[in-house]
BAVO-494847 format. One record per residue: x, y, z of N, C-alpha, C in turn. Coordinates in pm, whole numbers. Atoms other than C-alpha are relative to their C-alpha. Example, Ala and Ser with C-alpha at 12.3 -4.5 7.8 and 13.67 -1.06 7.14 Angstrom:
BEGIN
<node <89, -119, 0>, <1230, -450, 780>, <90, 120, 0>>;
<node <-82, -119, -6>, <1367, -106, 714>, <-77, 109, 73>>;
// end
This chain:
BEGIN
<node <82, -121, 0>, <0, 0, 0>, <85, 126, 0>>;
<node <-72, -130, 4>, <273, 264, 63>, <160, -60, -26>>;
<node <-114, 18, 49>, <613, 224, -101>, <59, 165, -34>>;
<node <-102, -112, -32>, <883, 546, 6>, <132, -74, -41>>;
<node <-114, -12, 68>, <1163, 548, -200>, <117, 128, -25>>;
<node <-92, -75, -77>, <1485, 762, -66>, <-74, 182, -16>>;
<node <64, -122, -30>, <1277, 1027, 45>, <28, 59, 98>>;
<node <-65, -99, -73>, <1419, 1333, 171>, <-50, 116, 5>>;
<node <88, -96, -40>, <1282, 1656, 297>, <91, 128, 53>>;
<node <-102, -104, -60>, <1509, 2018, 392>, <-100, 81, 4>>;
<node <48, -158, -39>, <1346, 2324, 545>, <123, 73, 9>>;
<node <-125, -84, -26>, <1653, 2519, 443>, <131, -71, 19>>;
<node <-145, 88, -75>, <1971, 2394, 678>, <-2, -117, -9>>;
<node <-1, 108, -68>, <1783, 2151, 803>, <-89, -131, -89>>;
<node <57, 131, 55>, <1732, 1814, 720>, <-143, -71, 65>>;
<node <121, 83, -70>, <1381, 1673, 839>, <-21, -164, -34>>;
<node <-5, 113, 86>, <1429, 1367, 615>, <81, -22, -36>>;
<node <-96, 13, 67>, <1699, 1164, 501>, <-18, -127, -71>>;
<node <-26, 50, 31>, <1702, 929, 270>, <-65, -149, 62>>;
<node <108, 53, -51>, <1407, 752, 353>, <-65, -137, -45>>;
<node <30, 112, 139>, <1314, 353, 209>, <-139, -25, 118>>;
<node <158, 69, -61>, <968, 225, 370>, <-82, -71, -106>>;
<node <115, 29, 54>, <721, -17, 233>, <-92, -54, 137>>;
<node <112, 62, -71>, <411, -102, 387>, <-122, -73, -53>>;
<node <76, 69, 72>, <171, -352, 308>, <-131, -4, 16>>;
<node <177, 41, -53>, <-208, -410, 272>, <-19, -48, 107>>;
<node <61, 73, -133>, <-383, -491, 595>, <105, 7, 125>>;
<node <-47, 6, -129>, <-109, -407, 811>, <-17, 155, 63>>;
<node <-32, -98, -78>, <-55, -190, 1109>, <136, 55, 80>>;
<node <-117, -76, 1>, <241, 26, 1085>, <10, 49, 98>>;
<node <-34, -65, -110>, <366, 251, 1405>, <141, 34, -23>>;
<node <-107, -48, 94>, <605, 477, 1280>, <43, 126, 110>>;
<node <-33, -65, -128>, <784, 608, 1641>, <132, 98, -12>>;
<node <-117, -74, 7>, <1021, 874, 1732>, <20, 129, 33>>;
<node <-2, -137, -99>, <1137, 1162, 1926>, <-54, 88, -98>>;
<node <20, -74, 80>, <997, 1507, 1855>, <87, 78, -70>>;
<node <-61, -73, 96>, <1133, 1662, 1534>, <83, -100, -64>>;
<node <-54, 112, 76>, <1246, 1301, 1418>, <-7, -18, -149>>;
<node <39, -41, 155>, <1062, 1340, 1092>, <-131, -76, 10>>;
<node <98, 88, 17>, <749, 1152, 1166>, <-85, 63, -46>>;
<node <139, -75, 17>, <494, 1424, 1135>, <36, 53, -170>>;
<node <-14, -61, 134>, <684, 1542, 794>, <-33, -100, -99>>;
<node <85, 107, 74>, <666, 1165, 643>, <-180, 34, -3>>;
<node <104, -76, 3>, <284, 1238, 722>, <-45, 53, -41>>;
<node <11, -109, 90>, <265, 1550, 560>, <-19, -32, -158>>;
<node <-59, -1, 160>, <439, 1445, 216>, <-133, -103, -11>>;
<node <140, 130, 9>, <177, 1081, 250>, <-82, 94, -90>>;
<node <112, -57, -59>, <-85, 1307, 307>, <-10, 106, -80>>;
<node <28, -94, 68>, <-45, 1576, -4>, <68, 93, 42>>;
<node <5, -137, -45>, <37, 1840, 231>, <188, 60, -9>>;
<node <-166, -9, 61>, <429, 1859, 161>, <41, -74, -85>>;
<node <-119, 50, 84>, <672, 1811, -109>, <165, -18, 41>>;
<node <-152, 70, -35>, <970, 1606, -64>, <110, 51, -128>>;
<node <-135, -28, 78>, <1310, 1764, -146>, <53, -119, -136>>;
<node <-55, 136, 65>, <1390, 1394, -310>, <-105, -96, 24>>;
<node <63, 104, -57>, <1281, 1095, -368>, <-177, -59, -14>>;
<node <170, 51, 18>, <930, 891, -402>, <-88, -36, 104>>;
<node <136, 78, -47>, <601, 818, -249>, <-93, -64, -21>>;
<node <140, 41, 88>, <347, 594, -385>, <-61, -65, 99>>;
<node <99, 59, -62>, <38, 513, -225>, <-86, -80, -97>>;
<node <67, 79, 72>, <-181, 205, -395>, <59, 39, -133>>;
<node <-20, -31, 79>, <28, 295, -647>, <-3, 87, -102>>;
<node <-15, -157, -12>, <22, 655, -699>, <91, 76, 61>>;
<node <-138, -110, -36>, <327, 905, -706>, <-147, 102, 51>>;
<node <66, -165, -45>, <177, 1161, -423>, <-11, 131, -53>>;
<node <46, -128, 91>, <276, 1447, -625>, <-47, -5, -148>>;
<node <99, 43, 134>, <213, 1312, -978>, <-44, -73, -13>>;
<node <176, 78, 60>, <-99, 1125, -927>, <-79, 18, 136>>;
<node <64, -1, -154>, <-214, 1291, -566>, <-130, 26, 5>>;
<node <128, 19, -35>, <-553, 1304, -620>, <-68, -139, 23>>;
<node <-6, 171, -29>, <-584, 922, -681>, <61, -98, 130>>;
<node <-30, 54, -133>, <-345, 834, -372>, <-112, 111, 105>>;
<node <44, -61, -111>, <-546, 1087, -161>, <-167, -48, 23>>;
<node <135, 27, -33>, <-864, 908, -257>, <-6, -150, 64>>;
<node <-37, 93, -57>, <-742, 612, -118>, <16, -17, 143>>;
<node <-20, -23, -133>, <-668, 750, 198>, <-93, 110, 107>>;
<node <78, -96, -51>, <-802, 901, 465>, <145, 63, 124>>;
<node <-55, -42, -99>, <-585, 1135, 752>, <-80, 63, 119>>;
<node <34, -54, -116>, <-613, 1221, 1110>, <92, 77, 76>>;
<node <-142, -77, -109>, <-386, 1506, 1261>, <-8, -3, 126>>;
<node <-24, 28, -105>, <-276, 1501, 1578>, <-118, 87, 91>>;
<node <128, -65, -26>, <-519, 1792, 1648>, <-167, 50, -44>>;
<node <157, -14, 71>, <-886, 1745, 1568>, <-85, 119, -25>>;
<node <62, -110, 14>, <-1043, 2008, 1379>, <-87, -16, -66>>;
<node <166, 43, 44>, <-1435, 2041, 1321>, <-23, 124, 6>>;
<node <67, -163, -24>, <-1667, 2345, 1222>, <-61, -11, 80>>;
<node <17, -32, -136>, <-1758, 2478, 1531>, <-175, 0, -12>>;
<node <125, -35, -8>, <-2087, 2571, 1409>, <-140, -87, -71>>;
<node <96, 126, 46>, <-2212, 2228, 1288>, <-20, -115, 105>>;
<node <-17, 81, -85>, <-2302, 1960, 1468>, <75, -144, -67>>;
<node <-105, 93, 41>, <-2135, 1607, 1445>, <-36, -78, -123>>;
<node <95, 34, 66>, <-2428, 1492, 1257>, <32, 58, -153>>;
<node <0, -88, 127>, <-2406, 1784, 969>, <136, -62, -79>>;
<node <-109, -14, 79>, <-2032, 1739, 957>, <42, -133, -33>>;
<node <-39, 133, 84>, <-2011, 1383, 864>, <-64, -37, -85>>;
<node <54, -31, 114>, <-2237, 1421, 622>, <32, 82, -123>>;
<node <-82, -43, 64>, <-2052, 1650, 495>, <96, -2, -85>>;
<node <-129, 29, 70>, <-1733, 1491, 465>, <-91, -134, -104>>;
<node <58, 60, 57>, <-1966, 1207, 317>, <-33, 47, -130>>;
<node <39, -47, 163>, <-2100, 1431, -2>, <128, 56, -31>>;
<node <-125, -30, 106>, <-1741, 1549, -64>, <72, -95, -41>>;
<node <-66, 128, 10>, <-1629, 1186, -93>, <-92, -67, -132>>;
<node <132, 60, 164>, <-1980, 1172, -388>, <-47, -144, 73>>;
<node <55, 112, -50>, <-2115, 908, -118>, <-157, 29, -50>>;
<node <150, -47, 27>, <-2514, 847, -202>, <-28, 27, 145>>;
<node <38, 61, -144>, <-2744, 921, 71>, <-1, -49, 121>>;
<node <39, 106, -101>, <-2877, 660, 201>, <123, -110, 50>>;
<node <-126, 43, -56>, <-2493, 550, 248>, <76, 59, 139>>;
<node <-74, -59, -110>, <-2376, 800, 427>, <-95, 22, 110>>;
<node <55, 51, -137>, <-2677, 763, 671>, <29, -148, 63>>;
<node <-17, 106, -55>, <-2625, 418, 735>, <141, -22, 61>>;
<node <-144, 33, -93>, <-2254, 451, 820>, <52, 105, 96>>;
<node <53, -55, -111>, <-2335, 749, 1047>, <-38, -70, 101>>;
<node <26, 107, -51>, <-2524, 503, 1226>, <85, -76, 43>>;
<node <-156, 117, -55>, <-2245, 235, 1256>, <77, 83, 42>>;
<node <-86, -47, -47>, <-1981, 489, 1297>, <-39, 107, 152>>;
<node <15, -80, -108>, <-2219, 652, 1588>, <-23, -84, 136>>;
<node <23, 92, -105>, <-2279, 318, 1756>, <129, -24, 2>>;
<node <-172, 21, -80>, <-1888, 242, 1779>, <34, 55, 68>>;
<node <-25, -91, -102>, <-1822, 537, 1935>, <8, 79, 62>>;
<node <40, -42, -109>, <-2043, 605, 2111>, <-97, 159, -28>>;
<node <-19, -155, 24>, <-2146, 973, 1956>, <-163, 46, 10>>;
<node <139, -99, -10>, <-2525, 972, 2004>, <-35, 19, 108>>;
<node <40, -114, -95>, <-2548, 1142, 2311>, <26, 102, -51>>;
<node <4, -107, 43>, <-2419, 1439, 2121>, <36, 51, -121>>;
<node <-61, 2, 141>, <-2425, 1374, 1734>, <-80, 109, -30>>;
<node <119, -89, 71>, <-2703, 1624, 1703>, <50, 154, 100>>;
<node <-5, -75, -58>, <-2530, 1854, 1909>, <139, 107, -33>>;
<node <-113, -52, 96>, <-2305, 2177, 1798>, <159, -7, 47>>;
<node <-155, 60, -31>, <-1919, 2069, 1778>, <65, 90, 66>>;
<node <-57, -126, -99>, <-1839, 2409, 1968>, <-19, -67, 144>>;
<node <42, 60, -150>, <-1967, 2229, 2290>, <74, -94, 24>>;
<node <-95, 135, -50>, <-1717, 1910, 2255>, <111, 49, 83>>;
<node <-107, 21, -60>, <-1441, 1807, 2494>, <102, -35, -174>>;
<node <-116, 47, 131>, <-1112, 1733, 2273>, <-15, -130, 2>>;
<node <-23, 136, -7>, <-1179, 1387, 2337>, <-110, -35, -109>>;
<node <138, 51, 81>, <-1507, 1378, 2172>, <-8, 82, -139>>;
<node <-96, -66, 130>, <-1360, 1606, 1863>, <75, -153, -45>>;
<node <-73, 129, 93>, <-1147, 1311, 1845>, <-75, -95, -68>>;
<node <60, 166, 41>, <-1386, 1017, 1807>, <-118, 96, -139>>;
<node <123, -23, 97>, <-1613, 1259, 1566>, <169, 11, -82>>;
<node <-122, 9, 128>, <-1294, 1302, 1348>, <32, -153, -58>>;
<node <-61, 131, 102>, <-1171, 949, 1333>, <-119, -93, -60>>;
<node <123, 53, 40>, <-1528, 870, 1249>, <10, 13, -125>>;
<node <14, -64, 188>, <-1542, 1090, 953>, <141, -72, -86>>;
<node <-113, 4, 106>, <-1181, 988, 822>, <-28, -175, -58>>;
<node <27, 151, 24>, <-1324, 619, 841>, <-167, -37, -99>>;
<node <159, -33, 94>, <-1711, 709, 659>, <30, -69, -139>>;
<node <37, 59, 146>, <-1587, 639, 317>, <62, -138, -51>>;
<node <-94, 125, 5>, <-1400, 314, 375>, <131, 33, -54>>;
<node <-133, -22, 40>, <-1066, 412, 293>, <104, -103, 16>>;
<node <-107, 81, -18>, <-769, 183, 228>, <116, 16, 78>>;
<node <-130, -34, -111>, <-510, 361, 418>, <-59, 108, 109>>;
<node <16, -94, -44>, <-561, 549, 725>, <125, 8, 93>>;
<node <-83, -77, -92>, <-305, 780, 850>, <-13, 96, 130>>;
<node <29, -88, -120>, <-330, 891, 1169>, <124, 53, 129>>;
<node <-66, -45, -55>, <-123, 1092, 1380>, <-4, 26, 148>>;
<node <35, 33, -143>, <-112, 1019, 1789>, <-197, 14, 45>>;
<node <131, 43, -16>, <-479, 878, 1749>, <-92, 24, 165>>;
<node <46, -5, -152>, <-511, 833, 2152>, <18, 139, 86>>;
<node <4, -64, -116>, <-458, 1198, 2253>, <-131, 84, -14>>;
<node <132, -142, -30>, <-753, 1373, 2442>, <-107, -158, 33>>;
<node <96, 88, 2>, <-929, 1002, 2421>, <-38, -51, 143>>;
<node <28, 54, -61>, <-1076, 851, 2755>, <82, -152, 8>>;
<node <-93, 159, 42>, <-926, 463, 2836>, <-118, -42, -70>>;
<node <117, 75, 67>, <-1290, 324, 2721>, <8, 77, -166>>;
<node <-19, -28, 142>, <-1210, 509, 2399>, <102, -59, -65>>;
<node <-116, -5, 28>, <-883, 473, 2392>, <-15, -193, -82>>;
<node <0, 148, 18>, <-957, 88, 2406>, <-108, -43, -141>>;
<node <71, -37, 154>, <-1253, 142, 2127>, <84, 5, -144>>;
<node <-27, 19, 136>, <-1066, 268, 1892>, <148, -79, -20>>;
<node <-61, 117, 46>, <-747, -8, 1935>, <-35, -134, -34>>;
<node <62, 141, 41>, <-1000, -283, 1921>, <-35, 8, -182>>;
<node <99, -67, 161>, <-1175, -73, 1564>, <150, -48, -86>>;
<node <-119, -10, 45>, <-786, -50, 1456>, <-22, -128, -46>>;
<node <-84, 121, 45>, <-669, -410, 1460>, <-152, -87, -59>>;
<node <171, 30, 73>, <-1082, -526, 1355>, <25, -19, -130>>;
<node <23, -59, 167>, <-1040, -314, 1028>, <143, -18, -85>>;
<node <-95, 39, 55>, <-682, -417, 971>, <2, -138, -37>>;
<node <0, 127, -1>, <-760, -770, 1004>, <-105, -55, -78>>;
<node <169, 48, 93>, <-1141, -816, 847>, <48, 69, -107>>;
<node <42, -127, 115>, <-1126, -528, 592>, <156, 12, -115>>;
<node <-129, -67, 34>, <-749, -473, 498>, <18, 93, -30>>;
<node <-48, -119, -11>, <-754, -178, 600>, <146, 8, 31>>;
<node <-125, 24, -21>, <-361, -69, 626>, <-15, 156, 53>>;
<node <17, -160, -36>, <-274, 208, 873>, <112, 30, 99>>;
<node <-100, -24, -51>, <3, 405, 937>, <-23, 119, 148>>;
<node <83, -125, -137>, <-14, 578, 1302>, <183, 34, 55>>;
<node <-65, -43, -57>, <221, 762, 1483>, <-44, 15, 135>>;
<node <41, -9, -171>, <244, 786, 1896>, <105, -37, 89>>;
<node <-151, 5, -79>, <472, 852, 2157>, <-88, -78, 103>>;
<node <44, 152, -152>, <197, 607, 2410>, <102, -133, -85>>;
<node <-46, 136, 44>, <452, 299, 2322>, <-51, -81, 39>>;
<node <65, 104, -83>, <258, 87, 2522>, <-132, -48, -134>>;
<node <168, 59, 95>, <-25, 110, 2254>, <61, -50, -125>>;
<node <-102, 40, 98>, <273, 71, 1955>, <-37, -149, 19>>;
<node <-68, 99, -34>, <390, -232, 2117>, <-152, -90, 19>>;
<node <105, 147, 8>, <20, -401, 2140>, <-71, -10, -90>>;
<node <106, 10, 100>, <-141, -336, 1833>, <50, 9, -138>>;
<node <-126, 7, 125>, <180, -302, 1580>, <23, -157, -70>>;
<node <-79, 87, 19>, <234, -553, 1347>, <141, 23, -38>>;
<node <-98, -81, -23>, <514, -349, 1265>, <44, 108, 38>>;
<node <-30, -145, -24>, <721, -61, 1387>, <126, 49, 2>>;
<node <-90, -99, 60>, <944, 173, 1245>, <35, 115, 81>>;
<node <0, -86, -62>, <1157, 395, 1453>, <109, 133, -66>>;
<node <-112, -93, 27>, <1316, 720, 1328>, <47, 93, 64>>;
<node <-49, -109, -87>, <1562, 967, 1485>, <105, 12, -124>>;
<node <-65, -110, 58>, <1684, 1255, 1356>, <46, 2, -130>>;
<node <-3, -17, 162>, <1555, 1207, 989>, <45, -110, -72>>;
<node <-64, 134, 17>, <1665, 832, 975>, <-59, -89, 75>>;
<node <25, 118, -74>, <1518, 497, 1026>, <84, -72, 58>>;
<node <-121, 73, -73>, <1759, 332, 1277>, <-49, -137, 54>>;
<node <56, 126, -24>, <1527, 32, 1344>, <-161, -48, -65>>;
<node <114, 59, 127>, <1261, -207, 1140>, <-92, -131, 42>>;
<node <28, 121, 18>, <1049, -488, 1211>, <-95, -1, 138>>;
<node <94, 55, -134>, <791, -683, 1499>, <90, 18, 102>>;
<node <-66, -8, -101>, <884, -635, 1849>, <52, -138, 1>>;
<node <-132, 80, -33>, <1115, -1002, 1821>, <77, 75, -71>>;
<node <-147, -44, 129>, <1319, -851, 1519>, <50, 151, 64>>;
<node <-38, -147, -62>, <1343, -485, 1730>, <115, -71, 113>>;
<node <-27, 21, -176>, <1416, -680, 2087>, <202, -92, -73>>;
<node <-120, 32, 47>, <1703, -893, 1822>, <115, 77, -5>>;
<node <-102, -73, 21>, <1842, -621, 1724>, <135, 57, 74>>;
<node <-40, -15, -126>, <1990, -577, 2104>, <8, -70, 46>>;
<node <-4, 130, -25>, <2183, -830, 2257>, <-31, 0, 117>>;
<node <65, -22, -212>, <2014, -914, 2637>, <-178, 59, -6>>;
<node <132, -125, 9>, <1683, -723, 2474>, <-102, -116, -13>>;
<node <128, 68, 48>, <1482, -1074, 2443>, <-139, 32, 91>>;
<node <107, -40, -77>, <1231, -943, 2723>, <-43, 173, -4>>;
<node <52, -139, 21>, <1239, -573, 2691>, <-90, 45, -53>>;
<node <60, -112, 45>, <993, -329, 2657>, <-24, 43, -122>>;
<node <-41, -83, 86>, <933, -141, 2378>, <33, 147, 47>>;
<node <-48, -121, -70>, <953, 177, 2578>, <210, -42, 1>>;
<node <-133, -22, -17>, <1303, 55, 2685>, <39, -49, -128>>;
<node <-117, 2, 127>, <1430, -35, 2339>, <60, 83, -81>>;
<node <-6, -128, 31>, <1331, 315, 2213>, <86, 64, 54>>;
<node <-120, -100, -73>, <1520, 499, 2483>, <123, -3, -34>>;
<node <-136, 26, -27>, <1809, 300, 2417>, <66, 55, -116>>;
<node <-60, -58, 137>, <1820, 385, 2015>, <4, 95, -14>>;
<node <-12, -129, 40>, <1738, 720, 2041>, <95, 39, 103>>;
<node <-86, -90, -104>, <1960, 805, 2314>, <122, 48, -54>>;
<node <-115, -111, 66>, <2233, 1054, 2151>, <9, -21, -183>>;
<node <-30, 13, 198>, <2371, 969, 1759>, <36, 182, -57>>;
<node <-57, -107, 62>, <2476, 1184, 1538>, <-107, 80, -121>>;
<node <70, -3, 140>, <2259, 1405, 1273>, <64, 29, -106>>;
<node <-7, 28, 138>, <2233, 1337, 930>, <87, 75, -14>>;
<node <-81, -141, 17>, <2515, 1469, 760>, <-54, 49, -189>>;
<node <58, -101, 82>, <2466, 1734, 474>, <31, -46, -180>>;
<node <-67, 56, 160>, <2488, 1645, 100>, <62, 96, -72>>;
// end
């Protein structure tokens, strides 16, 4: 589903990206970790339309992001880290919304209103205006909508913050569900490692614009000799702890 080919990224000096290889496959669940200003949120970006990469390729379902990004972007759906809804609709209006800009019929996008309001949870206040939500409940009406038109990839960016645990647990059960029934494939980012490490079939860690580790928590815990029980918290600490950045081309 997503094949990154040495993709690189400069704001100027600085390198945000270096030389970047990733594939990811149908139906899995990616977790793509790493201190802040690692490059996670910029991978993201480029995915996701919203930046151009200095170098280098992206193809989603087989679509170059910049020359063929309307086709990868209909493939996908995103969730930024901070959920943003018109204030002056309710949750109801605005997934309907995103529903007729997706050319859903109807009587579709009522029925998966419905499903997506009994998962989670949203009719105590689907009819009610999105100016009144907690950030938690912004969240679950967002990852609702990014999930409405069935999308093959969803990118989402620290999914669990602002969520409740009964959410939190909602939407890791929805996750590995729709990765597993549906093949859905979905790349997330999140500094909770605890949620990485139980719902990853893989995970990808980068520091400072470089993947420095690849694979299921055995092939991570391998990578470190003494690491067959560790953590994923402690495996992270251990890779990112100092290194050198990228050097300059």
């Amino acid at each position: 589903m997503i094949e990154i080919r040495n993709l690189s990224k400069r704001y100027g000096d600085k390198v945000a990206l270096w030389d970047l290889n990733l594939d990811v496959g149908d139906g899995e669940l990616f977790a793509f970790l790493g201190p802040n200003g690692a490059g996670k949120t910029t991978t993201i970006k480029i995915l996701s339309g919203l930046v151009r990469p200095t170098a280098g390729t992206a193809i989603v379902g087989g679509h170059d992001v910049v020359k063929d990004g309307l086709k990868a972007r209909a493939l996908m759906s995103y969730v930024p880290d901070q959920p943003f809804l018109y204030e002056k609709l309710t949750a109801r209006e605005f997934l309907r919304m995103v529903g007729e800009l997706y050319r859903m019929e109807r009587a579709e996008i009522e029925q998966r209103i419905g499903e997506l309001s009994e998962t989670f949870e949203l009719g105590g206040f689907l009819d009610d205006l999105c100016e009144s939500y907690s950030h938690g409940m912004k969240q679950r009406v967002v990852v609702a909508s990014a999930l409405l038109h069935g999308p093959k990839l969803l990118v989402v960016d620290e999914p669990m913050v602002g969520l409740d645990p009964k959410s939190s647990r909602t939407l890791k059960d929805l996750l590995r569900a729709l990765t597993r029934e549906r093949k859905l494939t979905v790349f997330m980012t999140t500094h909770t490692l605890s949620v990485a490490e139980e719902v990853a079939d893989r995970i990808g860690i980068i520091h400072q614009g470089r993947v420095i580790a690849l694979g299921a928590m055995q092939e991570l815990r391998a990578l470190r000799q003494g690491s067959e029980d560790k953590r994923l918290e402690d495996l992270f600490l251990e890779m990112t702890n100092g290194g050198d950045p990228p050097k300059q081309a």
